[in-house]
VOMAR-530194 format. One record per atom (N, C-alpha, C): residue in three letters; x, y, z. Coordinates in steps of 0.1 Angstrom, whole numbers, plus 5000, padded with zeros to 4 digits. Layout:
% residues N
AlaXYZ
...
END
This chain:
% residues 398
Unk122930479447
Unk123630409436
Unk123830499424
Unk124830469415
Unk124830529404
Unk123630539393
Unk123630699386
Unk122430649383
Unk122230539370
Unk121130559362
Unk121130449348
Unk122030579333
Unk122330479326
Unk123130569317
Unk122130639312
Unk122830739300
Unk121430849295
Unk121330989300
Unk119531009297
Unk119531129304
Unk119331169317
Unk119431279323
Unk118731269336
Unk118031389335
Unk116731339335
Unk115631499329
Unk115231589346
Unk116231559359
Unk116631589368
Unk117231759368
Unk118131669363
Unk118831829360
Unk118531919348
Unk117931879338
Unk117731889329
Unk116932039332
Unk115531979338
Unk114532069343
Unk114732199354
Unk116032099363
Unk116332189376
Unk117032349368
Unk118332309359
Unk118732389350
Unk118032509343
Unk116832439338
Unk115832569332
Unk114832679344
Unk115432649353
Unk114732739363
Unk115232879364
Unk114432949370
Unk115333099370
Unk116033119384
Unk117333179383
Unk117633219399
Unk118233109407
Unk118133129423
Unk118433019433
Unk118132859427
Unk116832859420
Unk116432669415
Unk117332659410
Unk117432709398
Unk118532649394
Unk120432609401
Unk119732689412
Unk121932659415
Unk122332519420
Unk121032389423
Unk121532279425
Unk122232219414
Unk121532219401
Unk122032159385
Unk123232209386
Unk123532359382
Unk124632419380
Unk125332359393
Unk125732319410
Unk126432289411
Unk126832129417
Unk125832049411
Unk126431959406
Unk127131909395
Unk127531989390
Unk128531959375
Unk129831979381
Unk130332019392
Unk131831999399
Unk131331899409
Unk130631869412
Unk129831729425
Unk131131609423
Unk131831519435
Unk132831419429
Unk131731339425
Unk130631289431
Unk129831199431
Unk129331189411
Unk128831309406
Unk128531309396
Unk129331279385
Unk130831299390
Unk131931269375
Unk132231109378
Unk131431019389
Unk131430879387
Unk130330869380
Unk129230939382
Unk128030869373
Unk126730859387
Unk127030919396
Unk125930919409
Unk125131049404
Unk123931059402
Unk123031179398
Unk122131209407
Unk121031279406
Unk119831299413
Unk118931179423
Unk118731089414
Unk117731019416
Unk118730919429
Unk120130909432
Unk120830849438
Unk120930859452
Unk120230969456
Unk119931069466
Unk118531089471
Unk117831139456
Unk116531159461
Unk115231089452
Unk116030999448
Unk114830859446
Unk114430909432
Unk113830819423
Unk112730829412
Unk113330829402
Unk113030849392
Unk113330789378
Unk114030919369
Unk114830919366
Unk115531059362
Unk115631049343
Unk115330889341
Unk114730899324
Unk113430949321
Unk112830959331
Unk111431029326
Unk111131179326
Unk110131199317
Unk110031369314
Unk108831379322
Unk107931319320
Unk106731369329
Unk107231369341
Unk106831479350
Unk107431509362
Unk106231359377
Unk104831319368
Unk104431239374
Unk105331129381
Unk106031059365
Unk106430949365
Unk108330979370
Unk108731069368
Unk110331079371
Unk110031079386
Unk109231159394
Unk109031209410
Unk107831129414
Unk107730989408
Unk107130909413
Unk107130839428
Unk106430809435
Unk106830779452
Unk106830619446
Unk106430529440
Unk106830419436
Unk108130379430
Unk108730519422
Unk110030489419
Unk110930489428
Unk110730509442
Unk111330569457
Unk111630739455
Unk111130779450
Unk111430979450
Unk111230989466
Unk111931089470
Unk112131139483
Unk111531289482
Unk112431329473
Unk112531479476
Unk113531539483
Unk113231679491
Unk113731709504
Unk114531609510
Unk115531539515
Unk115731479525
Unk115831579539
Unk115031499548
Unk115231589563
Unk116231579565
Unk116731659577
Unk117931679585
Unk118331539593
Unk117231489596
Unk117631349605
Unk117931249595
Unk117331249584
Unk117731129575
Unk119131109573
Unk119631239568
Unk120831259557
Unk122131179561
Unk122631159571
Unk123731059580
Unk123130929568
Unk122030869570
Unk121830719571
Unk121630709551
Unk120830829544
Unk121330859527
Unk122330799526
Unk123130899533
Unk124430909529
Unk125830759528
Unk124830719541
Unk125430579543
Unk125130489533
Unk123830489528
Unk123630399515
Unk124730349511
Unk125730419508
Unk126430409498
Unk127930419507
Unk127730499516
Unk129430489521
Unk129830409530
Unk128930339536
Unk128830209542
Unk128930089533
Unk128430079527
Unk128329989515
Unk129629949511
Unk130829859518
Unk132029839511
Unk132229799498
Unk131929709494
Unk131729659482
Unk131829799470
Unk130829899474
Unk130429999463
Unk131530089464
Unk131930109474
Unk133230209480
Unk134330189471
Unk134629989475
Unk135629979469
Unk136030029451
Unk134429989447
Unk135030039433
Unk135430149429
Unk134630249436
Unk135230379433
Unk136330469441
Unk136730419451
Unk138330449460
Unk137930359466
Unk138930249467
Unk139530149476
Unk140030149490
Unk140730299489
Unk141030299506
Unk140230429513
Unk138730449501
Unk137730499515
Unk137330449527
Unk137230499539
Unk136530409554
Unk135330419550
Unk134230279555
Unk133430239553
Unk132730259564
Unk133230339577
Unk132530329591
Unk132230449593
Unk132230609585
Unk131830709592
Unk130530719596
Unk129330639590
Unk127930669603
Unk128430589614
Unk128730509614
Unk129430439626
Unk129930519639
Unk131130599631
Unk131730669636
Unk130730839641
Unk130230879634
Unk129030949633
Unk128130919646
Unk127630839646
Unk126430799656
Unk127330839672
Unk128830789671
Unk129630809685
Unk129630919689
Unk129331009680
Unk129931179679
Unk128431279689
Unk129331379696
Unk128331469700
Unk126931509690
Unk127431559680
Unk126431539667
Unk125431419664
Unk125931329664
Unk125431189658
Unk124631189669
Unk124731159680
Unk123831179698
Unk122931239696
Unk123231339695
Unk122131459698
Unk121231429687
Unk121431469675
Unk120631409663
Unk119531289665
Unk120131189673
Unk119331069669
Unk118631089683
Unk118331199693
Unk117831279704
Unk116331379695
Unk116731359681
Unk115331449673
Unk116231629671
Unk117131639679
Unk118131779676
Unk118531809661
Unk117631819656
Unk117531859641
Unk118931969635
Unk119132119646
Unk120632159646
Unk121432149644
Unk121832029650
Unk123531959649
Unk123931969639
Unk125231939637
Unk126131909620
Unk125431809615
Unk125631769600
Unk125131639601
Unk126331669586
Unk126231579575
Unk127231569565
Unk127231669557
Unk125731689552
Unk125831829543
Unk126531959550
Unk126431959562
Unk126932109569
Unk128232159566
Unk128932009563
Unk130532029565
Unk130831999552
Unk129931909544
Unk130831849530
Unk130131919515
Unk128832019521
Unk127532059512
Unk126831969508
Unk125732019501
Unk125031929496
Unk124831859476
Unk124931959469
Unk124631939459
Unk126431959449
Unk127732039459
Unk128532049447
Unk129731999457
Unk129531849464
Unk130831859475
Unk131931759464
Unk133031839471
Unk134031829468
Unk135231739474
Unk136131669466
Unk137331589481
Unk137531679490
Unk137931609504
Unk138531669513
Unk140331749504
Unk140931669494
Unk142031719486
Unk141731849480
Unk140631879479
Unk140831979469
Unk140932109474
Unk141432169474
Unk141732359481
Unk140532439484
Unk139132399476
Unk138132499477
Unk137232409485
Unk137432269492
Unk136432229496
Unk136532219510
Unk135032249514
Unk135032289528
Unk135932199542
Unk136332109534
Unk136731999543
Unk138332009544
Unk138732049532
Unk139932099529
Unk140932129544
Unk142232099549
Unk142532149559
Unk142532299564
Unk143032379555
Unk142932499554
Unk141332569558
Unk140232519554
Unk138732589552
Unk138532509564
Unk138632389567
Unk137932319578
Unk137732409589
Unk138532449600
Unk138632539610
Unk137232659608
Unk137132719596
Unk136132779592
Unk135032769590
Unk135232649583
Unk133632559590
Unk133132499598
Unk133932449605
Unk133532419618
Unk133132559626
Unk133832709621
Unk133332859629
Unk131932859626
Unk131532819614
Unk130032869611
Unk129032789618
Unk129232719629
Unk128132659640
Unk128632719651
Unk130132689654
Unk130632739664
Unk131332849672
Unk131532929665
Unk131433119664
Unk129833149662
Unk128733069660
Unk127133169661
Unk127033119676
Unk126933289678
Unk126133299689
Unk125133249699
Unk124433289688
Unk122733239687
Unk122633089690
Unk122933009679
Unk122932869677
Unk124032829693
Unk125432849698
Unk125532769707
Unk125132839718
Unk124532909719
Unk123432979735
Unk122432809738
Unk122432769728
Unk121032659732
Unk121532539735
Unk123232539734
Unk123932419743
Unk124832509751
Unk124932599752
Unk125832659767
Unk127032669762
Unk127432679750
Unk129032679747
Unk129432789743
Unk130832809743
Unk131132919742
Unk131632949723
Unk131833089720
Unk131833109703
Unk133433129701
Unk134233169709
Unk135733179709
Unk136933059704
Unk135932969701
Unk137232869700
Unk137932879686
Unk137132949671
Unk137632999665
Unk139233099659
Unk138433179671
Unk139133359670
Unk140633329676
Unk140533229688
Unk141433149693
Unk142433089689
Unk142132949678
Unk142732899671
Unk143832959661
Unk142533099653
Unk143433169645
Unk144533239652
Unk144433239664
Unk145933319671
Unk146633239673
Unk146533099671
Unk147633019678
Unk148932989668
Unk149732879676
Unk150932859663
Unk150632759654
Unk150032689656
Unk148932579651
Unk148432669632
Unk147432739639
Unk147232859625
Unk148332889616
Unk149232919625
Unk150132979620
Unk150732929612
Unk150932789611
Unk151332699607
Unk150832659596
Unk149732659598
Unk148932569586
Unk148632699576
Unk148032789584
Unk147632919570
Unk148732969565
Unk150133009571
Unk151033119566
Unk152032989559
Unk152732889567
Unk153832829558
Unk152932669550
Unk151632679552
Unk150732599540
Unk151232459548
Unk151532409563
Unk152032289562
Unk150532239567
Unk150032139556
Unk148732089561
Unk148731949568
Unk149931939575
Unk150331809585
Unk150031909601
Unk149632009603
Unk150132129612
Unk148032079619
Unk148032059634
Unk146732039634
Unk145732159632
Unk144632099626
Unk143132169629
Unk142032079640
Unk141032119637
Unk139532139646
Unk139631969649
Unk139731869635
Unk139831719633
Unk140631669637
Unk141931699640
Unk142931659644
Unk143031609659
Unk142531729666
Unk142231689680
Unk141131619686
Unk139631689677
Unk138231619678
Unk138231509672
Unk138831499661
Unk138031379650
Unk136931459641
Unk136531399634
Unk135931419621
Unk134531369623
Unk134231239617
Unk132831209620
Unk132631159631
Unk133731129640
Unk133031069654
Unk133631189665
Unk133331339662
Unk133531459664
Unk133031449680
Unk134331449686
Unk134231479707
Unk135131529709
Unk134731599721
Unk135331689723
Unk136431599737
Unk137831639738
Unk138831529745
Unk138431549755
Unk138331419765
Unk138631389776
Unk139231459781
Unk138931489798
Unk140431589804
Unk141731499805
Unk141231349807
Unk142131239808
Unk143031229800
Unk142831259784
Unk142931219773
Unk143431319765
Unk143631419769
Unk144631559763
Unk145631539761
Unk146931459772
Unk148031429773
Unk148431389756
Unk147131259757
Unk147331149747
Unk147331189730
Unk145931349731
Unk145831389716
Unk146831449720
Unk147231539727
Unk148431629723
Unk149731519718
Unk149831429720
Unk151031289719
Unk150831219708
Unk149531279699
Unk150031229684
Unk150431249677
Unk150731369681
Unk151731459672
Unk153331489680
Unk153331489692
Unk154231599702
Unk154731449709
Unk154631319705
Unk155231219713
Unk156331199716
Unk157431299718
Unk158931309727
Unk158131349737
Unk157531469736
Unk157331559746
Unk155831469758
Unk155231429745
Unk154231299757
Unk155231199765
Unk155931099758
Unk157331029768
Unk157631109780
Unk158231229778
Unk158331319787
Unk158031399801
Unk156531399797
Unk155731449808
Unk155331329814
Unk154731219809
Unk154731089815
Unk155731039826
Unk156931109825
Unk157831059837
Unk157731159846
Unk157331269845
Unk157431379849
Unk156431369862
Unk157031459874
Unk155931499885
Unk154631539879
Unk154631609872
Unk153231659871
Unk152431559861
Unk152631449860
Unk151931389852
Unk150931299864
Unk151231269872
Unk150031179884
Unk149431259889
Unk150331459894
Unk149231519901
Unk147931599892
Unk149031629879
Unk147631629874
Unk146831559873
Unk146631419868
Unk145831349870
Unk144931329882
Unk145431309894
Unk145031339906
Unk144231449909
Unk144231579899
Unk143431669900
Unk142631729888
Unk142731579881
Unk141631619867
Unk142431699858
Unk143331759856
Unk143431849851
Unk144231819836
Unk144131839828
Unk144231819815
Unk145731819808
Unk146531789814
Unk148431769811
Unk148731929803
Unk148831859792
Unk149331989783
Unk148832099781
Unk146732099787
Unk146432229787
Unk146732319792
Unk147132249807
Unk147132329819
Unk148432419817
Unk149232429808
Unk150332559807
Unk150432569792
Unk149532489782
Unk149732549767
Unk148332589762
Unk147232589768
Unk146232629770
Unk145032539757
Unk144032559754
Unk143632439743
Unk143732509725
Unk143032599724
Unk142732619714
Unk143932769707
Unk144032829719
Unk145432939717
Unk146432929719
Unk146932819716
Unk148732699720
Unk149432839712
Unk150532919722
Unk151432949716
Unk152332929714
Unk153632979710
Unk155032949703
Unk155732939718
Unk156232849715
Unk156432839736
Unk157932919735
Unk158232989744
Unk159433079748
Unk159733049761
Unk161333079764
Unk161933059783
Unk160733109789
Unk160733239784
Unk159533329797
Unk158933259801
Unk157833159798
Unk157433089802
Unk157433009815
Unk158433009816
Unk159532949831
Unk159033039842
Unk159633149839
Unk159833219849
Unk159533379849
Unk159433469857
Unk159233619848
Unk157533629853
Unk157233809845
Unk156033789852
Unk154933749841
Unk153933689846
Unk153633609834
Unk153633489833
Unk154333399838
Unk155033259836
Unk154033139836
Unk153933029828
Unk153132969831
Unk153432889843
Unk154132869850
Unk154732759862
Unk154032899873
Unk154032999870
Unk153433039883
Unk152333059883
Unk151432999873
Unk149632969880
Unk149632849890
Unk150732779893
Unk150532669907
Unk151832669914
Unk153132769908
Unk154132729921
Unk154332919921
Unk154032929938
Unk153933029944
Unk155633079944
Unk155833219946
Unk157333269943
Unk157833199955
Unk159133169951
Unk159733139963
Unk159633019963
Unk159132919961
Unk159132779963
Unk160032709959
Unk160032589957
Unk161332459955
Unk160332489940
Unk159332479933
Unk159032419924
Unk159032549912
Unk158832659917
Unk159832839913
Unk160632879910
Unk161732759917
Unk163632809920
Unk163932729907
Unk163432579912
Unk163432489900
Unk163432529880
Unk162332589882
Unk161532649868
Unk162732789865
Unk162932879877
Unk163833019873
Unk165232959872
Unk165532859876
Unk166632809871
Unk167232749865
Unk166332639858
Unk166032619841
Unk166132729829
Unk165432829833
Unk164732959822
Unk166133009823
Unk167133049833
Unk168533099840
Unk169432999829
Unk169632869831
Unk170732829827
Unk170132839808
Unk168832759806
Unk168832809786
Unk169132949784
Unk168433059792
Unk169133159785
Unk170533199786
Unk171533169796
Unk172733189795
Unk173233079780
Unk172732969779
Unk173232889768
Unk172732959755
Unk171833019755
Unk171433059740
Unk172633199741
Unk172633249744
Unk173633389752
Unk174933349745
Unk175333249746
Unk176533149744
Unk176733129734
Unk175833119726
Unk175832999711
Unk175333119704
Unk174933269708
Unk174433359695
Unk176333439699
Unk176533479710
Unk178033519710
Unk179233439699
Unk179333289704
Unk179933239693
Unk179533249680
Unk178333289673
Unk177833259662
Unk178633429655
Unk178233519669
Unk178733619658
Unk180333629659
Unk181333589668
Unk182833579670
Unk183133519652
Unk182233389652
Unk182533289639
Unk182433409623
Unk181233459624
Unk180733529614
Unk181533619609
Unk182333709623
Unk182833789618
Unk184033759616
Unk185033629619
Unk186333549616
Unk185833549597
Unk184533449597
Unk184633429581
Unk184533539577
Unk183833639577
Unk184233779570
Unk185033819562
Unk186233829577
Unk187833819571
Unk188133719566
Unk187733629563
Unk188533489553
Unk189133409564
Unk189233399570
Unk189333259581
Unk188633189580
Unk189133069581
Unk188432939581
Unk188232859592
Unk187032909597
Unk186332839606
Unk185232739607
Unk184632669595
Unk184232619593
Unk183932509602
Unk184732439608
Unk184632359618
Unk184232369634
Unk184532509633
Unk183732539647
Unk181732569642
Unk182032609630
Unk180732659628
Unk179932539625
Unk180432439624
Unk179332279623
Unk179232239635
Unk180532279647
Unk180232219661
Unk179532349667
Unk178932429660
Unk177732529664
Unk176332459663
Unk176332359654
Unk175032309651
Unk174532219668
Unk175932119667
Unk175732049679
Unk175232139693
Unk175832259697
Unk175532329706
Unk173432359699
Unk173432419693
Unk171932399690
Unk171132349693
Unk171632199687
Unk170732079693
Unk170532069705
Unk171932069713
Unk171532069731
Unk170732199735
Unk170732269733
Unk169732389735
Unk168032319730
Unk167832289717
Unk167032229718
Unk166332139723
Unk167332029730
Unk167131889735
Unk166731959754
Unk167432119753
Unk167232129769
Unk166032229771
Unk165532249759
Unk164032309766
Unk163032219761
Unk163332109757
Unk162131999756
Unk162531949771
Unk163631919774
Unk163931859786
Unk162731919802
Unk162932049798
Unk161532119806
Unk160232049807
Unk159931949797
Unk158531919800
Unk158631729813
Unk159831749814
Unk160331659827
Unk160431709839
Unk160131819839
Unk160131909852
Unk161631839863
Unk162531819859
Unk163831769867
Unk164931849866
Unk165231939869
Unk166432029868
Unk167631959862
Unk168031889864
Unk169231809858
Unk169131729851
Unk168131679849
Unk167731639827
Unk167931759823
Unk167831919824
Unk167732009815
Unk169732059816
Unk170032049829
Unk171332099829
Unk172132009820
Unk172231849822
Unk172831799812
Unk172831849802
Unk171831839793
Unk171731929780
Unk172432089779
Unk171732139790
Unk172732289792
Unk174232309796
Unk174832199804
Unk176432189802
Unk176632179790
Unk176132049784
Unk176731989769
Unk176732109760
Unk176232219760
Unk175832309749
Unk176632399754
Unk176932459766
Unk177832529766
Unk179632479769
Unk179432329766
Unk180832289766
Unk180932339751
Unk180132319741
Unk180332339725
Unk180632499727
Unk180032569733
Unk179932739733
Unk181332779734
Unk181532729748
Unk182932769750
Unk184032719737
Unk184132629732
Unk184832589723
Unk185032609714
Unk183932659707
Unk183532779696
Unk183832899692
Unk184132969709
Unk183933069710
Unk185633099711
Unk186233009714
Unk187732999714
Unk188433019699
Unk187932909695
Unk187732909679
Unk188033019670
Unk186933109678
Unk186733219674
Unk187733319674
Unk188133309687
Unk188633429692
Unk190533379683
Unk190833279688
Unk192033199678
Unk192033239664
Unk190933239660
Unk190933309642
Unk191233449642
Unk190433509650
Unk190733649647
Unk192133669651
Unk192733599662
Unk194433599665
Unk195033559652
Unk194533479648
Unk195833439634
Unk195333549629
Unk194233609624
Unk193633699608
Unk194933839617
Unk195333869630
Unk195533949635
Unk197233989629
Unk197633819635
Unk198833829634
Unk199333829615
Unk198533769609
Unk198733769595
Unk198533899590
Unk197633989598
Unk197634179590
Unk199034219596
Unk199534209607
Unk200634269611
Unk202134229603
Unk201934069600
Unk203033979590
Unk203034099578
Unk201934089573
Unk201534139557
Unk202134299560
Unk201734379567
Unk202234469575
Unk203534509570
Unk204334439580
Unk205834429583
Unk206434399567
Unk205434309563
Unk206034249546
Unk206134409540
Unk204634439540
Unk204634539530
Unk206134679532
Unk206234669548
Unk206934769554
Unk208434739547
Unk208634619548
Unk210234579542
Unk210034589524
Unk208834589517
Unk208934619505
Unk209334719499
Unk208334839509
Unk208034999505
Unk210135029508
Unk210534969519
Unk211735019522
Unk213234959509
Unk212534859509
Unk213834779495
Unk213334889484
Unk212534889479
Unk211935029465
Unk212135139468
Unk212135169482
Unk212935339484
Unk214135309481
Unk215335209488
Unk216735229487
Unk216935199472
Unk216435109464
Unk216135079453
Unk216335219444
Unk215035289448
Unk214735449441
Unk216435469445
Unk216735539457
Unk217535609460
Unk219335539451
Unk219435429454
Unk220235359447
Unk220435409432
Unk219935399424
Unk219035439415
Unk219435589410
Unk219435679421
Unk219135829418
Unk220835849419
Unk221335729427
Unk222935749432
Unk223635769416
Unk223635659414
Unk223935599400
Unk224135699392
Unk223135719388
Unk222635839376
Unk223435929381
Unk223435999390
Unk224036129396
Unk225636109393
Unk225735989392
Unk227735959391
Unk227935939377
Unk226835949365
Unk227335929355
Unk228036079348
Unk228836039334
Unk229336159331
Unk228636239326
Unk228436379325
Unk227636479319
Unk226636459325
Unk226636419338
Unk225036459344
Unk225236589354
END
C-alpha cells in the first residue's frame, strides 16, 4: 500500500551508503510505483517515519526485509490483485496476473520450491521498474526479447531443464525482428506475443495454427480449408511451423514452392502430384510477377516521354493485388484458388502492357508528325531565304 505522507528515513539512510547500497534509493526515484506515493515500507514492511533503525525495521511493524524468490509473485499481488487499489491508480490495469502467473511454466515450477524460474522482478526489476510504455523498460517491446535472452540464451541455467539457448539468436534473424527493431513497428510479434506474459507457455503443437491466426487470420481461414490442415493434425505436427519454422519465420518468397531448398519438399517427394502442384503454383506467380514488373517498366518509360498513361498505371495496382491475393492463395494448397488469382493478374498484365506499347506508338508517331512539321518549316524558311535573296538580286543598283 502506499506509503504514509512525510518522510521516509528508508531511503533516506539507504541514500547515505557508499557504492552498490546505495543504488536501491537512487533507483527508486524513476520507480512508477514511487511517483504514486508507494515507498519502501510497501514492499518490505515497517515504519519508514522512524529514525531509529530498531523501530522503522521493526518485525511488529511487518518489516520483511529481503523478500525471497518464492514470495515475490504473491508481494507483488498485494496490491495488483487488489482491484479496488488498481482501479485508483490505472483503471484498465488486469487484476489477474498471479492468477495468470501461477498457470505459467514459471508460476509451476516455482510453487514446485524452483527458486530459478522468472518470477516479476526478473522481467520488470526490482527497485527502479518502469511501464511496459516506456523505451528503457525491460518490458518494453523492443527490450522484451532480450530479456527474456538473459534466462534463456544462459547456458548454464537451461542445461538444468534440457532446453535449448538459440531461440534468441533465432528470433533476431527472423522477419518478425526485423520488423519490430529496424521499421520500430511495435504491433510486429515478440517472445509475449506467442507465449503470453505472465501466464508464459510455451504453444501447444495443436495450438500454433491458432497463435500464428492472431495476427495472420486470412492466412489461418486458409489453411483451415486446406489438405494439410487435418493431416497435420493427424500427425501432431504444428500447421505453420512445419514450413515457417518457430522462432526464425522468414520473409516468405516463391522459392519456397519449389527449387532446391523448398519448403514443400521436406514431405512431397520430386515428382509427385503434391510437387507438380507446388512447382506449378511457384511457375504461374513468377511468370505473373514477370508480367507486372515488364508492364511497369513499358509504363515508366511511356511517362518519361510525356504520355499519359496514368490509367494503365492504376490498373497496375489491381494486377498487384492479384499477385498478392495469389501467393496467400498458396497457403490452400489448391492449384486453382491460386490460378484464379494468377489469370486475373495477368489479364491486368497483358492490358497494361498494351497500354504501353500503344503510348509509345502514339509518343512514336507524334516524333515523326513533329518531324515532318519541323521538315515542312525548315523548307518554307529556305524558299522563304531563297525568295528573299531573288528579290534583292532584281532590285536596281544591286
Amino acid at each position: 500500500m502506499p506509503g504514509a505522507a512525510g518522510r521516509d528515513t528508508c531511503r533516506e539512510c539507504q541514500a547515505a551508503l557508499d557504492g552498490p547500497l546505495a543504488k536501491p534509493a537512487l533507483e527508486v526515484a524513476r520507480d512508477v510505483h514511487a511517483r504514486v506515493g508507494f515507498g519502501c515500507a510497501s514492499c518490505d514492511g515497517g515504519d519508514p517515519t522512524q529514525e531509529d533503525p530498531a523501530l522503522s525495521m521493526s518485525r511488529a511493524k511487518g518489516f520483511v526485509g529481503k523478500i525471497t524468490r518464492t514470495a515475490i509473485p504473491r508481494t507483488c499481488a498485494r496490491c495488483h490483485s487488489h482491484a479496488a487499489l488498481m482501479h485508483k491508480f490505472k483503471p484498465q490495469q488486469r487484476v489477474d496476473q498471479l492468477a495468470q502467473y501461477l498457470t505459467s511454466v514459471h508460476g509451476k515450477r516455482l510453487a514446485q520450491g524452483d527458486s530459478a524460474v522468472a518470477t516479476c522482478t526478473d522481467c520488470h526489476g526490482t527497485h527502479g521498474i518502469l511501464e511496459v510504455r516506456d523505451a528503457q523498460a525491460p518490458t518494453h517491446p523492443l527490450r522484451l526479447p532480450t530479456t527474456c535472452g538473459r534466462c534463456h540464451a544462459d547456458a548454464r541455467l537451461m542445461a538444468r531443464y534440457g532446453l535449448p539457448t538459440n531461440q534468441l539468436a533465432e528470433y533476431q534473424a527472423s522477419v518478425h525482428w526485423e520488423a519490430l527493431s529496424l521499421r520500430r513497428d511495435l504491433s510486429a510479434p515478440n517472445c509475449a506475443t506467442c507465449h503470453g506474459n505472465h501466464g508464459a507457455t510455451p504453444p501447444e503443437v495443436s495450438s500454433v495454427a491458432a497463435v500464428c491466426g492472431t495476427c495472420h487470420a486470412l492466412l489461418e481461414e486458409l489453411f483451415r480449408k486446406s489438405v494439410h490442415q487435418p493431416l497435420f493434425a493427424t500427425m501432431e505436427r504444428g500447421g505453420y511451423s512445419v514450413c515457417h519454422g518457430h522462432h526464425r519465420v522468414q520473409r516468405t518468397t516463391v522459392d519456397m514452392l519449389d527449387g532446391a531448398g523448398a519448403v514443400c519438399a521436406q514431405c512431397h517427394q520430386p515428382g509427385s502430384s503434391g510437387a507438380r502442384v507446388a512447382a506449378e503454383m511457384g511457375r504461374r506467380i513468377r511468370e505473373l510477377k514477370a508480367a507486372l514488373d515488364r508492364s511497369d517498366q513499358i509504363l515508366a518509360r511511356a511517362a518519361r516521354d510525356g504520355m499519359e498513361v496514368s490509367e494503365a498505371v492504376l490498373r497496375q495496382q489491381e494486377g498487384r493485388e492479384a499477385l498478392v491475393k495469389a501467393r496467400v492463395a498458396v497457403h490452400t494448397a489448391n492449384l486453382e484458388e491460386v490460378l484464379a488469382w494468377t489469370n486475373q493478374g495477368m489479364a491486368v498484365a497483358q492490358t497494361t502492357w498494351r497500354a504501353g506499347q500503344e503510348a509509345l506508338r502514339e509518343r512514336d508517331r507524334r516524333r515523326m508528325g513533329l518531324a515532318v512539321s519541323l521538315c515542312a518549316i525548315a523548307l518554307a524558311i529556305a524558299g522563304l531565304w531563297l525568295k528573299l535573296r531573288s528579290v534583292e538580286a532584281n532590285r536596281p543598283g544591286w
